[in-house]
C-alpha positions in Angstrom: -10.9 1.9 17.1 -8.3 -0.4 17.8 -10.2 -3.5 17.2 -10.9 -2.2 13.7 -7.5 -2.1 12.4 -6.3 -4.3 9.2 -2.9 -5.0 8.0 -4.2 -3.2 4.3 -5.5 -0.6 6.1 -2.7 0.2 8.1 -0.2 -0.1 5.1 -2.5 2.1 3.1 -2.6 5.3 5.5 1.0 4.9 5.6 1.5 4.7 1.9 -0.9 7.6 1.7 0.7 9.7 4.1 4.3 9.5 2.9 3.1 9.5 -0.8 1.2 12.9 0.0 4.2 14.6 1.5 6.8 13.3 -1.4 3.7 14.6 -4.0 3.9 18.1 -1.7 7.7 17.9 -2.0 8.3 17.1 -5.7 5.7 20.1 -6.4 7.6 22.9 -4.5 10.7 21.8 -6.3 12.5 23.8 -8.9 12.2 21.6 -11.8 9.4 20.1 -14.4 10.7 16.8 -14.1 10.1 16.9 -10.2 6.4 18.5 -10.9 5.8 15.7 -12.4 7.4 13.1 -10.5 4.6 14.3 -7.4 1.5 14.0 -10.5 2.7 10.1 -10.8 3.0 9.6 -7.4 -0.5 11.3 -6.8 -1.3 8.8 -9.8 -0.2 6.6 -7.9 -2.2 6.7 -4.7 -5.8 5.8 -6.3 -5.0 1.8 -6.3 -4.0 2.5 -2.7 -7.4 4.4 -2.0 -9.6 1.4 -3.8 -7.7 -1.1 -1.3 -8.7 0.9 1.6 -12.3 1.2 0.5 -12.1 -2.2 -0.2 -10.2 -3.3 3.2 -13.2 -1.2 4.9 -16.0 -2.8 3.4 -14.9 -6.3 3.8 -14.1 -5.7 7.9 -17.7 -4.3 8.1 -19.1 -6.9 6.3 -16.9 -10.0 7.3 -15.5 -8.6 10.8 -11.9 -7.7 11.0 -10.1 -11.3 12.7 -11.7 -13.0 9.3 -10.1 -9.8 7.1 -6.7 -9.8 9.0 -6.3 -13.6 8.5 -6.8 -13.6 4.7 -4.7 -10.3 4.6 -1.8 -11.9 6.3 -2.1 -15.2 4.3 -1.7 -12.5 1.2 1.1 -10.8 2.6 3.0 -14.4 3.4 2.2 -15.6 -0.2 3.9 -12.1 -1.2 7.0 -12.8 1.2 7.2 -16.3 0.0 7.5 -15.4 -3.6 9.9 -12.5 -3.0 12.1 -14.7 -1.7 11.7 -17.4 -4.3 12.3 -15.0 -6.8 15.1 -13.4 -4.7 16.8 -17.4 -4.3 16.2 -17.8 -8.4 17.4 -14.5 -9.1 20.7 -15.8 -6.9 21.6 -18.9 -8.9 21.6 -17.3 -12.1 
């Protein structure tokens, strides 16, 4: 199982995982505003599902050291330009 693991995939089951407990959380809360603050965040969890599917398709079709190299070339570009943006935002 090991040798299947992604980056994508491992950030997904994460994001899924805390996003179902804060869903469970908001729901057994008092308020409407809360109820629906777990609907978004349920909302919220499909583009995360698609990337998994996705993430599991490409390993079995490509392999996963192909996958995990483009995945963290994606997540550098994303650093990068967080702080570039970070930097501009700075000398404003």
């Amino acid at each position: 199982m090991t040798k299947k693991l992604t980056l994508f995939f491992i950030l997904g089951l994460l994001t899924v995982l805390l996003g179902l407990i804060f869903a469970v959380v908001a729901f057994n809360s008092v308020s409407a505003v809360d109820g629906l603050a777990g609907i978004y965040a349920l909302f919220g969890l499909i583009p995360v599902i698609i990337i998994i599917i996705l993430d599991r398709i490409c390993v079995w079709k490509f392999g996963t050291k192909k996958v995990n190299k483009v995945q963290f070339y994606i997540a550098g570009i994303f650093i990068l330009l967080f702080i570039l943006n970070w930097i501009r935002l700075q000398l404003q």
